[in-house]
N, C-alpha and C positions, 0 to 999 in steps of 0.2 A: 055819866061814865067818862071819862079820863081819856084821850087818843093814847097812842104809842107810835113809834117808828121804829117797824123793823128791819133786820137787817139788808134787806133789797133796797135799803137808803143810796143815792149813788151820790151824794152829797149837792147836788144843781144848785143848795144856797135860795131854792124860791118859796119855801115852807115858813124861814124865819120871818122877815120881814113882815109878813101878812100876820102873823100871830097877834090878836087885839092887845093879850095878856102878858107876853113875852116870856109865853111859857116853853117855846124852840129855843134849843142851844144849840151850838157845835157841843159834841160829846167828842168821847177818846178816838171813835173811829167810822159813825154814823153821829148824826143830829140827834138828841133827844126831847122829848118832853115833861115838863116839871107837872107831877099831876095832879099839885097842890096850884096850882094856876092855871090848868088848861079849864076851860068851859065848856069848851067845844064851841066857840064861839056864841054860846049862849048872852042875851042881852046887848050884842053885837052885831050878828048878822042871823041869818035865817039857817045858814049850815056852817060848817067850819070850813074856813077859808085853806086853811095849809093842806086839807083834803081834794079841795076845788080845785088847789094849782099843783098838785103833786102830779110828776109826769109818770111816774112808776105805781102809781097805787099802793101804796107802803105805809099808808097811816090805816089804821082800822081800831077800834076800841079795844082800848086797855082792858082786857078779863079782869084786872087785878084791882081795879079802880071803880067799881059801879056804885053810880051816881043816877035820882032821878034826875028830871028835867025841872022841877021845882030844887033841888037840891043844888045843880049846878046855878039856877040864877042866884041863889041865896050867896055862891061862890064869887058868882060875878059883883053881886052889889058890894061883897068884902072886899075885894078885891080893888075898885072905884074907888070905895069908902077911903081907903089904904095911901092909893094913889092921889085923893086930894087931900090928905093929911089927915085924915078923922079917922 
């Protein structure tokens, strides 16, 4: 399943960075996340980072987006696969 950011974002900037996939954006008026890239950090860390350092608790699973946990690494290895050219 896909994270989301909702509107309790107060924009702090410390979500993005941490993102393995670079699935945080600035949006129009909160940060968003791309759900075709989020993992949840799967194949990267043990939980999701942009949750770990959020100071407001504002990220919580996307309803709209469910994904197993075998489905998101199959995302992560696309993802890899993408980013070293293959």
């Amino acid at each position: 399943m896909a994270l989301m950011i909702t509107d309790e974002c107060i924009n702090c900037d410390v979500c993005e960075p941490e993102c393995p996939n670079e699935a945080i954006s600035q949006g129009t008026e909160i940060y968003v996340i791309d759900p075709a890239k989020c993992t949840e950090c799967v194949g990267h860390f043990d939980e999701p980072q942009c949750v770990a350092v959020c100071p407001v608790d504002c990220i919580p699973l996307n309803p709209d987006h469910t994904e197993t946990r075998e489905e998101l690494q199959q995302k992560y290895q696309l993802l890899t696969a993408q980013k070293q050219g293959g």
